[in-house]
Structures are given as structure tokens and as C-alpha cells.
C-alpha positions as a LaTeX table, in Angstrom:
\begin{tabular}{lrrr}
\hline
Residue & $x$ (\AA) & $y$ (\AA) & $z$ (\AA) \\
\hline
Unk1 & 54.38 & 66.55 & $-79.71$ \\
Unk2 & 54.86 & 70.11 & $-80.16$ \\
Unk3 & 53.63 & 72.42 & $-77.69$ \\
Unk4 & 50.66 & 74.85 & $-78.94$ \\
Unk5 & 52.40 & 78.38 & $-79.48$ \\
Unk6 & 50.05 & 81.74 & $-78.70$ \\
Unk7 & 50.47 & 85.26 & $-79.93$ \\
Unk8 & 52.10 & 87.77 & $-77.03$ \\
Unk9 & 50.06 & 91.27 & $-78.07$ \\
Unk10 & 50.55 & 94.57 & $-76.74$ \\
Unk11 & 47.14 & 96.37 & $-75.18$ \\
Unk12 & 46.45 & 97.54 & $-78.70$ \\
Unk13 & 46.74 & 94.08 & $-79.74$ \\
Unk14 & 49.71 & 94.21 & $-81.82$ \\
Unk15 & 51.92 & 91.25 & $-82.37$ \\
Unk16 & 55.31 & 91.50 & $-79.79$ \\
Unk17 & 56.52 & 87.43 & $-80.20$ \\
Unk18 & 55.28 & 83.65 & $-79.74$ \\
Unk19 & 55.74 & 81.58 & $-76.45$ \\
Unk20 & 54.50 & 77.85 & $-75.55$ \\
Unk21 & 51.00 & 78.32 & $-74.17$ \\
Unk22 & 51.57 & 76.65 & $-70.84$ \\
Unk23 & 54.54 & 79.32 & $-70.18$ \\
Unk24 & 52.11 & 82.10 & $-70.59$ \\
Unk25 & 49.49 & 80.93 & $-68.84$ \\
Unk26 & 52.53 & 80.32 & $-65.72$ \\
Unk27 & 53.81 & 83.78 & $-66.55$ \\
Unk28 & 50.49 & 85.63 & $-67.08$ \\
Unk29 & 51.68 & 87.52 & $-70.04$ \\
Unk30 & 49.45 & 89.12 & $-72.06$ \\
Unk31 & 48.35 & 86.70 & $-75.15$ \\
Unk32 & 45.65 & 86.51 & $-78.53$ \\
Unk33 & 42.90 & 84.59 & $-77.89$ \\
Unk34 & 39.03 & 84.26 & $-79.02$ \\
Unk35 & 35.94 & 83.51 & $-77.65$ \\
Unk36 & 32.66 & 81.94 & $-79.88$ \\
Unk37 & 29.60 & 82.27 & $-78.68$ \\
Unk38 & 26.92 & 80.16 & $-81.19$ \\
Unk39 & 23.66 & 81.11 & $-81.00$ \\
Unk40 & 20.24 & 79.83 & $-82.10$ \\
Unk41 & 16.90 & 80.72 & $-83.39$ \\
Unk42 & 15.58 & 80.51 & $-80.32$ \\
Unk43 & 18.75 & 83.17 & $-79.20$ \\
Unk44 & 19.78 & 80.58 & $-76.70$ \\
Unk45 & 23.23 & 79.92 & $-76.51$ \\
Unk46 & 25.28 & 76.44 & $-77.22$ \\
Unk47 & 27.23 & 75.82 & $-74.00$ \\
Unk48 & 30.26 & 73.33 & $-73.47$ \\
Unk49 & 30.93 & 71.67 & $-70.19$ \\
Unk50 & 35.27 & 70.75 & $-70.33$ \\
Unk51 & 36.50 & 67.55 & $-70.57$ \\
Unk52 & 36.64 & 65.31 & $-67.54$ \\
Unk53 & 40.65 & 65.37 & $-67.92$ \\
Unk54 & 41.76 & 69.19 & $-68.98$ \\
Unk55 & 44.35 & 70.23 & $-66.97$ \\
Unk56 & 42.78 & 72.89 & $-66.07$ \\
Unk57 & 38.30 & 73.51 & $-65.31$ \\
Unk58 & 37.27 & 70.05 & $-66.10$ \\
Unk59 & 33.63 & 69.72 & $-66.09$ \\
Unk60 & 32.98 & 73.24 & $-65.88$ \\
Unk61 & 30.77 & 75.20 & $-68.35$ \\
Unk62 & 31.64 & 77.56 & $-70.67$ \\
Unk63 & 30.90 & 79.25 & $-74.38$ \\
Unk64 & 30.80 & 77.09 & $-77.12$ \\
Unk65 & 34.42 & 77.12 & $-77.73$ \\
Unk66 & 37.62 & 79.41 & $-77.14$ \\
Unk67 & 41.28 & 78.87 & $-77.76$ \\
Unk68 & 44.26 & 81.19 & $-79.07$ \\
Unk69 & 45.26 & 82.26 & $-82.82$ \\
Unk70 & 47.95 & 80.83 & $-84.64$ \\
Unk71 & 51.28 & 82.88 & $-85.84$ \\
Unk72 & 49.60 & 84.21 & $-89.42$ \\
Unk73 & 45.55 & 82.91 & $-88.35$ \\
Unk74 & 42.95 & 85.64 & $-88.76$ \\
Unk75 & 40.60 & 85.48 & $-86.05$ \\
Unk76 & 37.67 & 84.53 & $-87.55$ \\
Unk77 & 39.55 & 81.52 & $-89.39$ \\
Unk78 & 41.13 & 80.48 & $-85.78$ \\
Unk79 & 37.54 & 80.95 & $-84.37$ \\
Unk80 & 35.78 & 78.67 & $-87.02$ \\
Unk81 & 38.97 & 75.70 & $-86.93$ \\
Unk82 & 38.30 & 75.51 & $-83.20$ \\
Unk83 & 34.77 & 75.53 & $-83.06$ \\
Unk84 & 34.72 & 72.40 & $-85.81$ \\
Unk85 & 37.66 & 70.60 & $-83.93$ \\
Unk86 & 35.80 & 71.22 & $-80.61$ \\
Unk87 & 32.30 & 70.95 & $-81.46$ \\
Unk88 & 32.39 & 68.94 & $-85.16$ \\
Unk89 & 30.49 & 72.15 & $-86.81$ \\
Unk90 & 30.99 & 75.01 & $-88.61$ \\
Unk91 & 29.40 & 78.49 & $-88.67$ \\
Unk92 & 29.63 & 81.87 & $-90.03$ \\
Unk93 & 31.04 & 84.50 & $-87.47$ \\
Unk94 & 31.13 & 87.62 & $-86.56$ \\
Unk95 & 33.93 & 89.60 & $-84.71$ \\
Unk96 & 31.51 & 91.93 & $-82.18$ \\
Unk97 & 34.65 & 93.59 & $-79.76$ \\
Unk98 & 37.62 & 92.37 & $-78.18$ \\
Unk99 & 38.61 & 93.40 & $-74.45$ \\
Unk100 & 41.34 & 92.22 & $-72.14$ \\
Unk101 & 41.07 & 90.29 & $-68.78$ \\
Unk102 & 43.61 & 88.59 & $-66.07$ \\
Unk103 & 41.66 & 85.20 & $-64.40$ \\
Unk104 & 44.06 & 83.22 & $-62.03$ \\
Unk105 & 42.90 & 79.63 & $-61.61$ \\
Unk106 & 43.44 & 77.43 & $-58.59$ \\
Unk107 & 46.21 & 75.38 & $-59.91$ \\
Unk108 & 48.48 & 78.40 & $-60.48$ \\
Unk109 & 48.10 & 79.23 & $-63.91$ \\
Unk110 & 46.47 & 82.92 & $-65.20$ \\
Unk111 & 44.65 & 83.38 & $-68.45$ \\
Unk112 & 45.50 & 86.94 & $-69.54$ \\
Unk113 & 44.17 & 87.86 & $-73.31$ \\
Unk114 & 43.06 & 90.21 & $-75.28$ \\
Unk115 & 40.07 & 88.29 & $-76.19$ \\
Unk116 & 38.06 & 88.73 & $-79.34$ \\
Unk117 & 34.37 & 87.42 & $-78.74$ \\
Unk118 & 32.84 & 86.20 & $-81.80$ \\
Unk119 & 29.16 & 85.21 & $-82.47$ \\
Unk120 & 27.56 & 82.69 & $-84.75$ \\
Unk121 & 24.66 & 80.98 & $-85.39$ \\
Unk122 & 23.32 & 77.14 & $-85.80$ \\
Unk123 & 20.64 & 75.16 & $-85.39$ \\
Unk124 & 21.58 & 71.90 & $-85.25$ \\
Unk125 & 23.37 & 68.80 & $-82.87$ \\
Unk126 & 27.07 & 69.34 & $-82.16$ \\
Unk127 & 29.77 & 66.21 & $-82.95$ \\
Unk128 & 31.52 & 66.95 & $-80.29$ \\
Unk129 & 34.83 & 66.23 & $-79.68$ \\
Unk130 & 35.38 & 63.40 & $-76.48$ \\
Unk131 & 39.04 & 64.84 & $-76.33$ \\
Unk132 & 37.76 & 68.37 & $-75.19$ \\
Unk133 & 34.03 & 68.61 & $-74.41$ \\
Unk134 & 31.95 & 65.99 & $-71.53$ \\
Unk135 & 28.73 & 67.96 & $-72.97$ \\
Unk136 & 26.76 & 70.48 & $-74.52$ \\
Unk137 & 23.47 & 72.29 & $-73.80$ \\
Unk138 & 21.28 & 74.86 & $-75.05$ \\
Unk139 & 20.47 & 77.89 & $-72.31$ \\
Unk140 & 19.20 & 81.20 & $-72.84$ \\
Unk141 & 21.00 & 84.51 & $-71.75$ \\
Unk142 & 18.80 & 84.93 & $-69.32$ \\
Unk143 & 19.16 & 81.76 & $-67.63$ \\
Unk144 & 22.93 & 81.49 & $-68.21$ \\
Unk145 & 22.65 & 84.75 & $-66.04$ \\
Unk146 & 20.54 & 83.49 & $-63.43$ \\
Unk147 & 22.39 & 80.56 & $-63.11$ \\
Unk148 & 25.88 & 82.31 & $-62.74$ \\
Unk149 & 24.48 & 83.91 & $-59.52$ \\
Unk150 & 22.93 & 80.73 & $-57.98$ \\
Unk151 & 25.69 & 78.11 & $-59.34$ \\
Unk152 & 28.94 & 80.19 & $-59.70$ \\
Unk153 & 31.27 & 77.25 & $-58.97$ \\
Unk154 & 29.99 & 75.85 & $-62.20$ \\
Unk155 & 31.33 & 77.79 & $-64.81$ \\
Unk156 & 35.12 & 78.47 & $-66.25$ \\
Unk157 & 36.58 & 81.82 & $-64.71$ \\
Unk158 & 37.09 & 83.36 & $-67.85$ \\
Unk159 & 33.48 & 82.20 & $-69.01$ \\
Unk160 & 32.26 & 84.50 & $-65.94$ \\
Unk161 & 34.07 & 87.60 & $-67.33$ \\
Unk162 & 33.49 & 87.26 & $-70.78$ \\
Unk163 & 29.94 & 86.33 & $-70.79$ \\
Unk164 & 29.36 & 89.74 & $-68.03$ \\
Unk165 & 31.19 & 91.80 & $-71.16$ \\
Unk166 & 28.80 & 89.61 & $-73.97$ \\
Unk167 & 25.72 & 90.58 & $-71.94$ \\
Unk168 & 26.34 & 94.25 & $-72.27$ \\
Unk169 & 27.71 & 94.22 & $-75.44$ \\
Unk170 & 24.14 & 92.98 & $-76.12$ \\
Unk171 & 22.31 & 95.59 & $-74.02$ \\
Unk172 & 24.15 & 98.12 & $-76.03$ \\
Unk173 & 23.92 & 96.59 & $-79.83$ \\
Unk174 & 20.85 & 95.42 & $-82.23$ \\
Unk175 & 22.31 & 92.07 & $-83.58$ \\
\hline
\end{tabular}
């Protein structure tokens, strides 16, 4: 099996080279990557708890889905093939910002990305996929927020920072 590739970017996201995912994430070079965020009519917000067996933040929650862009993969089109292979759905989305962060996790590897957030919307039941999700749940922003203070230990590192920059982004924007 070949190993998953990720886009190294500059801070104005431009396109320096490829390297195998798991050597950036032990290097903690700078890399493309995307964040969906799936909302409801009810604005509450899909969330995914791991897999039991990722290598890395099994069991924790996070957004609906993330990953990295392929070489030549918009982001929207990278944002809408993960969220069906994760989550067995698809959705329109929406590019609302982009920002970059550095998380170290316990086992020694760093996520750093320039992260583009994207937002959609859907209804319905998620097919998710056993290989990467345990679960899903519906919470509002609100409660996601509350939660993050009371249960902090439950949630993905980056999920933490990127749902802090989603929650202003909201504060500041009419969606």
C-alpha cells in the first residue's frame, strides 16, 4: 500500500513539494489540510468520535471529518471525497477561512496545517465508515463549547483549536 502523500505549503499557502503524511506529521512541517464542519437545521453540528484503532486520538471527538488535499485536489472536492468516504454522505460546501496551527500529540507526532474550514449542511443519518469513525452525534455550538471546558480530554487537539477559530468566525459572519 502506498503511503497517503500531503501538500507542504508556504504561510501563504502556496505549493513547495509532497512528502508521506506520517513524515510530516514526525517532522512537523507545515502541510494542506481541511476541516468540514456539517451543520443542520437545527444549526447543531454532526460530530465524529475516531476509530477505536487510529494511530493516533482514538475515540476522541471531533468535526465531522478532516484530512489533507491531494497533489492537483481543490479543496472543496478533497473536502466532499472525505466527508462521503468518512461519513457515507455528501454535501455542498463552503470554504469560510483558512488559518494555520502546530498541535503536538502524545505519541510524538505534530499536526501543523494551514487548514481550510469548510461548512455544509444535512439533515439526515450518516453511513459511516467502521474503518474511521466509532460514532456520530448531533451537538449544538453551544454545548460543543460547554462541553470543551468541562470534558477537555475528550476531544482531538486540533478539534480544540479549530472549533475556538469556527466559533469566532461565527461571532463575526451572518451565514
Amino acid at each position: 500500500m502506498i503511503e497517503e502523500q500531503v501538500i507542504l505549503v508556504n504561510e501563504q499557502d502556496e505549493p513547495i513539494g509532497l512528502m508521506n503524511k506520517m513524515e510530516a506529521h514526525e517532522k512537523a512541517v507545515l502541510h494542506r489540510a481541511f476541516s468540514v464542519f456539517i451543520l443542520n437545521d437545527k444549526n447543531e453540528v454532526m460530530l465524529q468520535q475516531r476509530a477505536h484503532h487510529k494511530y493516533h486520538s482514538p475515540l476522541l471527538w471531533t468535526n465531522t471529518c478532516c484530512s489533507h488535499q491531494r497533489a492537483g485536489e481543490a479543496n472543496i472536492e478533497a473536502g466532499k471525497r472525505r466527508l462521503f468516504e468518512e461519513m457515507g454522505f455528501e454535501a455542498e460546501l463552503k470554504e469560510l477561512f483558512h488559518f494555520i496551527y502546530k498541535a503536538p500529540f502524545d505519541n510524538g507526532l505534530t499536526e501543523h496545517e494551514l487548514d481550510h474550514v469548510m461548512i455544509g449542511y444535512y439533515n439526515g443519518e450518516p453511513l459511516i465508515n467502521d474503518d474511521e469513525v466509532e460514532s456520530w452525534k448531533w451537538m449544538t455550538i453551544e454545548a460543543i463549547k460547554e462541553d470543551m471546558i468541562l470534558n477537555p480530554e475528550a476531544y482531538t487537539v486540533w478539534f480544540k483549536i479549530i472549533f475556538d477559530e469556527f466559533y469566532h468566525y461565527l461571532e463575526d459572519h451572518k451565514l
